[in-house]
DOKE-556941 format. One record per residue (C-alpha): residue in three letters; x, y, z. Coordinates in Angstrom, 3 decimals. Layout:
<resn ALA | xx X | yy Y | zz Z>
...
This chain:
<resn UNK | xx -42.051 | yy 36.540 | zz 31.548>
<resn UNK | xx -42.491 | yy 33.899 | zz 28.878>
<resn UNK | xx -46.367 | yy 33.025 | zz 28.124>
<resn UNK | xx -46.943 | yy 29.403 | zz 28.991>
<resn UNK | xx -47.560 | yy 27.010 | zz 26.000>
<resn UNK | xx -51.159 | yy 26.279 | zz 24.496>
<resn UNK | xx -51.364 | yy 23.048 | zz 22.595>
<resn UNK | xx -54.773 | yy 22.217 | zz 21.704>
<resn UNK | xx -56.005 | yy 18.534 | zz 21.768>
<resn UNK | xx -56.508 | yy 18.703 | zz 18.040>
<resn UNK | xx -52.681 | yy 19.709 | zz 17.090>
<resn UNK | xx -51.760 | yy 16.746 | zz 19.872>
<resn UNK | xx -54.000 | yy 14.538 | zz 17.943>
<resn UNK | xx -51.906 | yy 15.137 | zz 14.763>
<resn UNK | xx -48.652 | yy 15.286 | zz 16.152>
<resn UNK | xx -48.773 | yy 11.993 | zz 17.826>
<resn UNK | xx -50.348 | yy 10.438 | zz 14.697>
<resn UNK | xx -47.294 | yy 11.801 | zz 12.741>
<resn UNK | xx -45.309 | yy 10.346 | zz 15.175>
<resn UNK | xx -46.365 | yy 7.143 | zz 14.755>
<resn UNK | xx -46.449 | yy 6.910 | zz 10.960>
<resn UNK | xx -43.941 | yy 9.158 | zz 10.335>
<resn UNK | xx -45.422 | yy 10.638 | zz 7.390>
<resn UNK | xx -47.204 | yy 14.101 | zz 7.240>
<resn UNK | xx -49.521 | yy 12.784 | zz 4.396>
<resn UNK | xx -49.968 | yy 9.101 | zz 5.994>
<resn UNK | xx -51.174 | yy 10.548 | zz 8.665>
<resn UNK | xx -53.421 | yy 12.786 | zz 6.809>
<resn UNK | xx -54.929 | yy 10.095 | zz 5.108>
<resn UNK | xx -55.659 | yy 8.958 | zz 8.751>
<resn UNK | xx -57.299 | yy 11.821 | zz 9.963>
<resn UNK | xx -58.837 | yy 12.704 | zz 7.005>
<resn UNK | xx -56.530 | yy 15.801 | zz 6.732>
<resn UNK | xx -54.786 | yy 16.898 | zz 3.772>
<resn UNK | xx -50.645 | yy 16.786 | zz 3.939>
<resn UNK | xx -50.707 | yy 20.792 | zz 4.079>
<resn UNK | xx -53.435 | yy 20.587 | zz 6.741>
<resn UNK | xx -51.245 | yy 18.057 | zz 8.954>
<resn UNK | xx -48.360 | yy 20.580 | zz 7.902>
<resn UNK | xx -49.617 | yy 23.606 | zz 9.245>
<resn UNK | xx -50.532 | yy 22.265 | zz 12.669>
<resn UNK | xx -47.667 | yy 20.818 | zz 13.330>
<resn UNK | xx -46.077 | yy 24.128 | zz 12.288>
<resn UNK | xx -48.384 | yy 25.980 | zz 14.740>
<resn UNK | xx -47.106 | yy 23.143 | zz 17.368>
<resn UNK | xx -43.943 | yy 24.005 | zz 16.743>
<resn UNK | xx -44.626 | yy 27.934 | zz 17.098>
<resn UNK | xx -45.894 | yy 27.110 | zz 20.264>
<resn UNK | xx -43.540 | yy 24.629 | zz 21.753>
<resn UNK | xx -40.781 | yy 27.291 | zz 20.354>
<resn UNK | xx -39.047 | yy 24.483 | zz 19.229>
<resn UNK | xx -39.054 | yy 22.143 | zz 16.007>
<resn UNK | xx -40.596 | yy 19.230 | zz 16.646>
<resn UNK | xx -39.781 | yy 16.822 | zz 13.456>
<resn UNK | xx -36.524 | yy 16.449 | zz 11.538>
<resn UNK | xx -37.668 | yy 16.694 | zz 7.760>
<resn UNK | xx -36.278 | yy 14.137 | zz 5.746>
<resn UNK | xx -36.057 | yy 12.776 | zz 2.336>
<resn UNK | xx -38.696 | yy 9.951 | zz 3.099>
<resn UNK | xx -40.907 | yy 11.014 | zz 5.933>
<resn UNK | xx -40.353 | yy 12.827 | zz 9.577>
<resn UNK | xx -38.280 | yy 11.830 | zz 12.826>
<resn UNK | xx -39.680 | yy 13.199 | zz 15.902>
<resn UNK | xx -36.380 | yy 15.317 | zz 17.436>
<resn UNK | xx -35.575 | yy 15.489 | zz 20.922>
<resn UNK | xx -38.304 | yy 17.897 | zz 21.717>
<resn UNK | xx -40.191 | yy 15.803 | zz 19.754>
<resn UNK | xx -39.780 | yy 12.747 | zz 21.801>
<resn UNK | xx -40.062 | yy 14.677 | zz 25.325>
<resn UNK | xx -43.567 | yy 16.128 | zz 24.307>
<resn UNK | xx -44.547 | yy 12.580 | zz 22.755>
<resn UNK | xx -45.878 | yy 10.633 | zz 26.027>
<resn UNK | xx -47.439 | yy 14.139 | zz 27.656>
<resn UNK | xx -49.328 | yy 14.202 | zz 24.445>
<resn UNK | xx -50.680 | yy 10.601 | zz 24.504>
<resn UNK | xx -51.034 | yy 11.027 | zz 28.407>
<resn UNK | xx -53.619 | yy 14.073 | zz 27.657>
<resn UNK | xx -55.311 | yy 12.223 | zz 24.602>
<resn UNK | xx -55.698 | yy 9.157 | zz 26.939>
<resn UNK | xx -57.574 | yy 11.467 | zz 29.607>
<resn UNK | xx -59.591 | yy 13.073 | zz 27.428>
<resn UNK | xx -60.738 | yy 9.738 | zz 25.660>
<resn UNK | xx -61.339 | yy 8.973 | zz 29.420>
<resn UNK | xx -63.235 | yy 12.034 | zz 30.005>
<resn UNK | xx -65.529 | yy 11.399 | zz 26.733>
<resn UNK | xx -66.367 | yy 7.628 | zz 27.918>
<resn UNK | xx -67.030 | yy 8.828 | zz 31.551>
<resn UNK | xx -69.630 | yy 11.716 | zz 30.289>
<resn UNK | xx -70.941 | yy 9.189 | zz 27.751>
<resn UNK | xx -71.814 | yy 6.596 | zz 30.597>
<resn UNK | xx -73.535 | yy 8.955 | zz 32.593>
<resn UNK | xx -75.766 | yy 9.983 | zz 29.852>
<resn UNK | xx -76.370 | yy 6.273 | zz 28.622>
<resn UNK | xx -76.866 | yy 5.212 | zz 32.547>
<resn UNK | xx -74.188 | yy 2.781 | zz 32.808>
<resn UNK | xx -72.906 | yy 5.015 | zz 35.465>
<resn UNK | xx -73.955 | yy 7.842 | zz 37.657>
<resn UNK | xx -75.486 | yy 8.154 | zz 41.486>
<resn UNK | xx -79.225 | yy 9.021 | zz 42.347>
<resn UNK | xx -79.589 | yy 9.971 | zz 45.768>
<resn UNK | xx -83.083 | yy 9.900 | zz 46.751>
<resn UNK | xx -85.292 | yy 10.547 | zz 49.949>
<resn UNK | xx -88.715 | yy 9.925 | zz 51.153>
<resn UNK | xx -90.817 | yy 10.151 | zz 54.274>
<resn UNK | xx -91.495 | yy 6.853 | zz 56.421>
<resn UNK | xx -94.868 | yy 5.711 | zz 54.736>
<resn UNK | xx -93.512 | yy 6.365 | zz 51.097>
<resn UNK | xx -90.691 | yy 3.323 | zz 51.987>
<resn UNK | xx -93.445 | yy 0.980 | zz 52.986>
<resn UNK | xx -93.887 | yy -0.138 | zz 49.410>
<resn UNK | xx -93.633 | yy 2.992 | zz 46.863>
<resn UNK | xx -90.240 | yy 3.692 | zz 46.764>
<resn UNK | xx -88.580 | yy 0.152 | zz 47.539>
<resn UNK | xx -90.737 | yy -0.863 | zz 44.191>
<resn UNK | xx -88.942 | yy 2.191 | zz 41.989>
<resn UNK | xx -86.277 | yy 1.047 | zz 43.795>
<resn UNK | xx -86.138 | yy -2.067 | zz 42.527>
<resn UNK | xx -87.710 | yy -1.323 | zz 39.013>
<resn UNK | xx -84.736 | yy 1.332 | zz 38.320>
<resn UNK | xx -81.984 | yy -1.828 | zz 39.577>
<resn UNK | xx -83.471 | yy -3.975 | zz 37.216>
<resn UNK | xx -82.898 | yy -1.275 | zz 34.125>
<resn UNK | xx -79.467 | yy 0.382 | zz 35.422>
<resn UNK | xx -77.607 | yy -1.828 | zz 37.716>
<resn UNK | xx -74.700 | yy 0.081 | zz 37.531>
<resn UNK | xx -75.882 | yy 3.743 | zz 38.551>
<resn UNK | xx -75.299 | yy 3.645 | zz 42.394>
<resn UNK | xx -78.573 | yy 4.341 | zz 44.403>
<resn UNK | xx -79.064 | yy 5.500 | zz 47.754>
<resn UNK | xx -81.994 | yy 5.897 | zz 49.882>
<resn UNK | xx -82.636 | yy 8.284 | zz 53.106>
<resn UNK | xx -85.620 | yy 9.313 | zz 55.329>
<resn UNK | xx -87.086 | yy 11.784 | zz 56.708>
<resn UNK | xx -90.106 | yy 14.520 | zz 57.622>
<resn UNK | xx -90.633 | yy 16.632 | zz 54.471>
<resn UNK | xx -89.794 | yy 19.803 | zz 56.062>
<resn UNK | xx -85.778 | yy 18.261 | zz 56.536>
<resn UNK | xx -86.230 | yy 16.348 | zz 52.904>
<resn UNK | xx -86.983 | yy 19.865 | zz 51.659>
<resn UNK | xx -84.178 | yy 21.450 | zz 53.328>
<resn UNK | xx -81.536 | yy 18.629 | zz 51.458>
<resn UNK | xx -82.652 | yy 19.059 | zz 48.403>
<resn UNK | xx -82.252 | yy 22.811 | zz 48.475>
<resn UNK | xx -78.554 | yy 22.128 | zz 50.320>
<resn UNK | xx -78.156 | yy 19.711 | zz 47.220>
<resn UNK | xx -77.541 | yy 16.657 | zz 49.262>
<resn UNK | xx -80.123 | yy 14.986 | zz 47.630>
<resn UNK | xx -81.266 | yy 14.540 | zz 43.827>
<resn UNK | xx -85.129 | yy 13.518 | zz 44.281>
<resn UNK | xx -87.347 | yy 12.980 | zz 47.268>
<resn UNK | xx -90.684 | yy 11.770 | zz 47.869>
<resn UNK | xx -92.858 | yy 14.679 | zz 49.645>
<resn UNK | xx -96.154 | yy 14.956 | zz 51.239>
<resn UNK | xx -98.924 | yy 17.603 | zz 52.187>
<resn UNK | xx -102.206 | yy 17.679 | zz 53.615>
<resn UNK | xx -102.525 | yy 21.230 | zz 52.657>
<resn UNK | xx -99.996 | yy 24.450 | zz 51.904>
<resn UNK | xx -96.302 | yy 23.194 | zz 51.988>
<resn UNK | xx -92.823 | yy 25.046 | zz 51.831>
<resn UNK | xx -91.998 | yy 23.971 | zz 48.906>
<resn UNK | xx -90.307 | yy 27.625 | zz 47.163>
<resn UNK | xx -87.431 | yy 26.833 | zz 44.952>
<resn UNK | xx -88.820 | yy 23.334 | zz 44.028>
<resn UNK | xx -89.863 | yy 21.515 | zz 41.027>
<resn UNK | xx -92.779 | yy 18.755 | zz 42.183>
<resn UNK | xx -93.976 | yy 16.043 | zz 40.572>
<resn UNK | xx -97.273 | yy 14.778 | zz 41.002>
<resn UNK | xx -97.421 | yy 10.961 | zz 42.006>
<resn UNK | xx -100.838 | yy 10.208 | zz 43.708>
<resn UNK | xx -103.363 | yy 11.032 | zz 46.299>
<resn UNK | xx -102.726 | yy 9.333 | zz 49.422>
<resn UNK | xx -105.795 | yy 8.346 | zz 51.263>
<resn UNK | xx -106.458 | yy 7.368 | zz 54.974>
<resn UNK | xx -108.333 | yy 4.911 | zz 56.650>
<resn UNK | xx -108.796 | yy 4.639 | zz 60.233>
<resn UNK | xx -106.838 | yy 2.184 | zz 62.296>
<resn UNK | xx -108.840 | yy 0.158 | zz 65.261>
<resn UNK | xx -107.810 | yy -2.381 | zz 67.826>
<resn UNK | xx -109.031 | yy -5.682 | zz 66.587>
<resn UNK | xx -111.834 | yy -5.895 | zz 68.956>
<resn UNK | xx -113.324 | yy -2.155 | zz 68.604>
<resn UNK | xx -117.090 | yy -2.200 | zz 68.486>
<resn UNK | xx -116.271 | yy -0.157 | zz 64.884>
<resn UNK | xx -113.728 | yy -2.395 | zz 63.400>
<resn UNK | xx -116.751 | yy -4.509 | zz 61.555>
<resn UNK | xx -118.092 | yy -1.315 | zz 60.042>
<resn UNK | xx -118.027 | yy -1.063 | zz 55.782>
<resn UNK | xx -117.143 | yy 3.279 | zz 56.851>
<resn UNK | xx -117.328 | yy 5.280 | zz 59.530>
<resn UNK | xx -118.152 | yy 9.058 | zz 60.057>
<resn UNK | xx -115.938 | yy 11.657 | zz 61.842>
<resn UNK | xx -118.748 | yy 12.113 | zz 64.753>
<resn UNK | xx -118.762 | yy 8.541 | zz 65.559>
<resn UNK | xx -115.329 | yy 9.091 | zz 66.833>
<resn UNK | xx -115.665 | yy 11.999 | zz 68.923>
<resn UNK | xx -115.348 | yy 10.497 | zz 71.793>
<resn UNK | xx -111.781 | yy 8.465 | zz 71.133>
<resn UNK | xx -108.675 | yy 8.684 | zz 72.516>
<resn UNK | xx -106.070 | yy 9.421 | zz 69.291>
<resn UNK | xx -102.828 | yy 8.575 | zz 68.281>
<resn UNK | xx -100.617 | yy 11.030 | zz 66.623>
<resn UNK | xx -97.191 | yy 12.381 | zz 65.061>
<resn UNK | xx -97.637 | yy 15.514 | zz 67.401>
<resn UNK | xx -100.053 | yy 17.429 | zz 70.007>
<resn UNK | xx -101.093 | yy 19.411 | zz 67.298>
<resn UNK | xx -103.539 | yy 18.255 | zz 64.891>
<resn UNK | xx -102.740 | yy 20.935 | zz 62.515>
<resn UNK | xx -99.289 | yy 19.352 | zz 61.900>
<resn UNK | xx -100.352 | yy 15.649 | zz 61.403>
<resn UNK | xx -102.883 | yy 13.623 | zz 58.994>
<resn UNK | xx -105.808 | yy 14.945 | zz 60.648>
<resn UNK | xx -105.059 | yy 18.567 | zz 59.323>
<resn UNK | xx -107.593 | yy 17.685 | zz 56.963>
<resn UNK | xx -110.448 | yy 16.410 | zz 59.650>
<resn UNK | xx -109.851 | yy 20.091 | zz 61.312>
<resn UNK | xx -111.132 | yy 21.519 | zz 57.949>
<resn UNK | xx -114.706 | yy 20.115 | zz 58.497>
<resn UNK | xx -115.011 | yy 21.382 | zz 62.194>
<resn UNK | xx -113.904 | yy 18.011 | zz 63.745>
<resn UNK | xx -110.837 | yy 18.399 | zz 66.584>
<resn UNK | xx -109.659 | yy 14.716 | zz 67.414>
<resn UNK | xx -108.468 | yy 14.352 | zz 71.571>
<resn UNK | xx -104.559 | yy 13.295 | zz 71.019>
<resn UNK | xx -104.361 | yy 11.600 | zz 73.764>
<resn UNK | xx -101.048 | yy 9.790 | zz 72.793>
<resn UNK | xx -97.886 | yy 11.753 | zz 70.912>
<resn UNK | xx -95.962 | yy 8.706 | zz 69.091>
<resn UNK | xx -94.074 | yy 9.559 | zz 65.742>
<resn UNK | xx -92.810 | yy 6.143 | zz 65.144>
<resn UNK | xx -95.128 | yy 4.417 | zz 62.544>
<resn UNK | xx -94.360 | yy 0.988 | zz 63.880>
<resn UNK | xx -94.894 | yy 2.050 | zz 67.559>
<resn UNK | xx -98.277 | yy 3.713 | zz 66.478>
<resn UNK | xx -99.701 | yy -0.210 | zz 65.393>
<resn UNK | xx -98.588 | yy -1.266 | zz 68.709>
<resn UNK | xx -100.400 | yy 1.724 | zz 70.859>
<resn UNK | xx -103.333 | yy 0.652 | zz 68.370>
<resn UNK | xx -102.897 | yy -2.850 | zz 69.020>
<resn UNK | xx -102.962 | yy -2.592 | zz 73.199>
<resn UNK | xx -106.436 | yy -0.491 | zz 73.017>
<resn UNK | xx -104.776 | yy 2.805 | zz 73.610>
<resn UNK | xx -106.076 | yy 4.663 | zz 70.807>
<resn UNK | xx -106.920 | yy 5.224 | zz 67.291>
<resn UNK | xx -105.279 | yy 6.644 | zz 64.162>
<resn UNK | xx -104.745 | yy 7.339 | zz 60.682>
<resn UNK | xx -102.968 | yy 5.179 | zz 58.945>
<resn UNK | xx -101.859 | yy 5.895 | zz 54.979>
<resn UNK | xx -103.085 | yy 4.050 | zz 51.926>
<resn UNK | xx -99.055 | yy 3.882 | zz 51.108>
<resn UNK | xx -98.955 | yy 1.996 | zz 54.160>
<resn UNK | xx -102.024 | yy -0.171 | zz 54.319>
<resn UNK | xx -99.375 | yy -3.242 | zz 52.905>
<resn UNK | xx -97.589 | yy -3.138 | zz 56.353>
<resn UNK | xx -100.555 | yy -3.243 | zz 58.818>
<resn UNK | xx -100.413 | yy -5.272 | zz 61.647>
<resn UNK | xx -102.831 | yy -8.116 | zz 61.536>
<resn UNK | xx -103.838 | yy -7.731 | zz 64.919>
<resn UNK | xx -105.787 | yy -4.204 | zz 63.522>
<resn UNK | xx -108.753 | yy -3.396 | zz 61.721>
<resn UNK | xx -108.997 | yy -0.957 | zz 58.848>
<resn UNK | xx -111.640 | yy 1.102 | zz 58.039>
<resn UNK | xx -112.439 | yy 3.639 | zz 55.798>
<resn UNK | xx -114.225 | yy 6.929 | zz 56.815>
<resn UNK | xx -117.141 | yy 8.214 | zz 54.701>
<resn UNK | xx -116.206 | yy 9.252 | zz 51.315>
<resn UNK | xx -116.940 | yy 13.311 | zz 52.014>
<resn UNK | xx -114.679 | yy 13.123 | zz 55.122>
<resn UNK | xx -111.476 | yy 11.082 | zz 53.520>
<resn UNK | xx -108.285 | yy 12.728 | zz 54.897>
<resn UNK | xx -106.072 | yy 12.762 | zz 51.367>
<resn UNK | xx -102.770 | yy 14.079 | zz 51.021>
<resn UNK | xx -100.580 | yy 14.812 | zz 47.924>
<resn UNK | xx -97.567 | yy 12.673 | zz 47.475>
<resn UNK | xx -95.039 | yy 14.423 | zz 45.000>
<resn UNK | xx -91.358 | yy 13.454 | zz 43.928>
<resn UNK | xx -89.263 | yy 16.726 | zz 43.518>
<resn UNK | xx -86.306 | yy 18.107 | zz 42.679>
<resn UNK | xx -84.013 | yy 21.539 | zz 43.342>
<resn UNK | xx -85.545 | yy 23.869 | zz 40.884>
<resn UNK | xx -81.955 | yy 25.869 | zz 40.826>
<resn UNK | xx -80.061 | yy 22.402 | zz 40.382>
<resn UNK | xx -79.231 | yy 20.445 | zz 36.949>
<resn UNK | xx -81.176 | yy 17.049 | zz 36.974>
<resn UNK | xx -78.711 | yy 14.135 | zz 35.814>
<resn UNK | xx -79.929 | yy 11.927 | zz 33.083>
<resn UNK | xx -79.841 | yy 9.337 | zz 36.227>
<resn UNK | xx -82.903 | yy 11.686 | zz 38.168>
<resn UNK | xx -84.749 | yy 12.085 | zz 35.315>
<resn UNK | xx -84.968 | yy 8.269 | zz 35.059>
<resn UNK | xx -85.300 | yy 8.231 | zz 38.737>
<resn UNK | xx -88.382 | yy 10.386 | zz 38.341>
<resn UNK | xx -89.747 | yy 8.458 | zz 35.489>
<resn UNK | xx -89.788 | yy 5.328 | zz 37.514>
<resn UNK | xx -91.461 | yy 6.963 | zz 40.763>
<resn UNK | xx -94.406 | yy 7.882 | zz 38.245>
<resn UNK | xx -94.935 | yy 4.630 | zz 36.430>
<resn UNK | xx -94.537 | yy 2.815 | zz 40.134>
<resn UNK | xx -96.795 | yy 5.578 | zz 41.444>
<resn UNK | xx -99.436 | yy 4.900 | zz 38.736>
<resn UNK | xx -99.243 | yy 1.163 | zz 39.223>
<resn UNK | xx -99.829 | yy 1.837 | zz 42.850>
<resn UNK | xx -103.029 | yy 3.908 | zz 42.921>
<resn UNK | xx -104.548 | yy 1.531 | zz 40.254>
<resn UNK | xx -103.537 | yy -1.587 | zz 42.582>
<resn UNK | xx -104.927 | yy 0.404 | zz 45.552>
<resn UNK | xx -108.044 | yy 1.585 | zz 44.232>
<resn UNK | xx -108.898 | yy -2.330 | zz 43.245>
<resn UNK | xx -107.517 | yy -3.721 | zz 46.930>
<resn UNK | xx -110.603 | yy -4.027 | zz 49.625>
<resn UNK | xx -109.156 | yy -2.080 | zz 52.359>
<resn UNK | xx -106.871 | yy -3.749 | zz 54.663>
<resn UNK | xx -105.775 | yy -6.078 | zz 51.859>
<resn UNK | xx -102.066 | yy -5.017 | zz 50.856>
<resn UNK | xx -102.200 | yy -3.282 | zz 47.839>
């Protein structure tokens, strides 16, 4: 069984450029080759193709019929490898690329459509595309590799084996009153003034929303109301039905018809906001960027926040 033929890019290289000069030592001036240099490869071409390649003249080289056959193959594979070389170049300089990012509901209020935009602005030609979801099911995509980068959350332990996380701020919460509460004039308010409310939450458990942290210091809200769906939670709030938690990544998209208030500083509900990545997974030169954006946005954020009176968007 004959072996099938190997012809490196580098002997194509100098067999086309022979071609077109039709001179071993023209085209080793070229290359920067000497003439027995651009000899011996096209010798070793010529090994390999098992046939001669060039007619050897007086005055220069004539490509034979072999020659010409292997001629536009050759350029065809130099063209795709230039090809390949400008492709892998753009995705390291960021003129091309995908970043495929996810977050949870409050981190789209205004974190993540600012790196968002910021990252447009500096590479509009790295495609970008934006999902959402719990943490638990952002977690899950990353690890299936569906996603690059999300932005996660926890209020205490997380699932986050086989991760790399990022640290991007503390989220803080403030409580979130009807309008006309008797509370909603108060500069802070303390966990047992609220005993007695009727909350609003993501689930029946209070171990699995914001107020994991409120369980901590001995203080077990009545749920009253289960409503996952940020925006339906202001309305709820709105009619008198309840009370919640509402984000400091959210404060921005409050309904006017609520009052904010903050709780006392040694009873603040915080949880950790982190961007991360597949641990097992390579990270583009487009998510690294990605990542470097969240944490200058991030930092811009908590310095805007910590200034804003609460209530006032941040």
């Amino acid at each position: 069984m004959t072996e099938p033929h190997d012809f490196p890019a580098s002997w194509l290289r100098v067999f086309t450029e022979v071609a077109r000069l039709g001179s071993f030592t023209a085209a080793g001036r070229a290359l920067g080759y000497t003439q027995s240099a651009v000899s011996r490869q096209i010798s070793a071409l010529e090994g390999e193709a098992g046939v001669p390649l060039f007619d050897r003249l007086a005055r220069g080289v004539r490509l034979t019929e072999a020659g010409g056959t292997l001629l536009p193959h050759a350029e065809a594979v130099l063209g795709r490898l230039a090809a390949a070389r400008r492709d892998l170049a753009a995705l390291r300089d960021l003129t091309a690329g995908r970043v495929r990012v996810g977050g949870f509901a409050t981190a789209q209020v205004s974190l993540l459509p600012r790196a968002v935009t910021a990252y447009r602005s500096r590479h509009p030609n790295v495609a970008l595309r934006v999902e959402e979801g719990l943490t638990g099911r952002l977690v899950a995509r990353l690890l299936a590799g569906h996603l690059d980068v999300a932005v996660v959350s926890t209020t205490g332990s997380a699932p986050f084996d086989g991760l790399d996380l990022v640290p991007l701020l503390t989220d803080h919460m403030v409580v979130a009153l009807p309008a006309c509460h008797p509370l909603a004039g108060r500069d802070a308010i303390g966990l047992a003034e609220l005993a007695d409310e009727e909350w609003l939450a993501g689930s029946a458990r209070p171990a699995d929303t914001l107020m994991s942290h409120c369980l901590r210091m001995g203080f077990r809200p009545r749920i009253s109301l289960v409503v996952s769906d940020w925006l339906a939670k202001q309305g709820f709030v709105a009619q008198g039905l309840g009370i919640t938690l509402v984000p400091s990544l959210a404060v921005a998209a409050v309904r006017p018809d609520l009052a904010l208030v903050p709780l006392l500083p040694d009873q603040v509900p915080v949880r950790q906001v982190y961007a991360a990545t597949c641990r097992d997974l390579h990270r583009t030169a487009a998510t690294e960027e990605f990542l470097a954006v969240l944490r200058e946005t991030a930092a811009a954020a908590a310095a805007q926040a910590a200034r804003a009176p609460v209530g006032e968007p941040a």
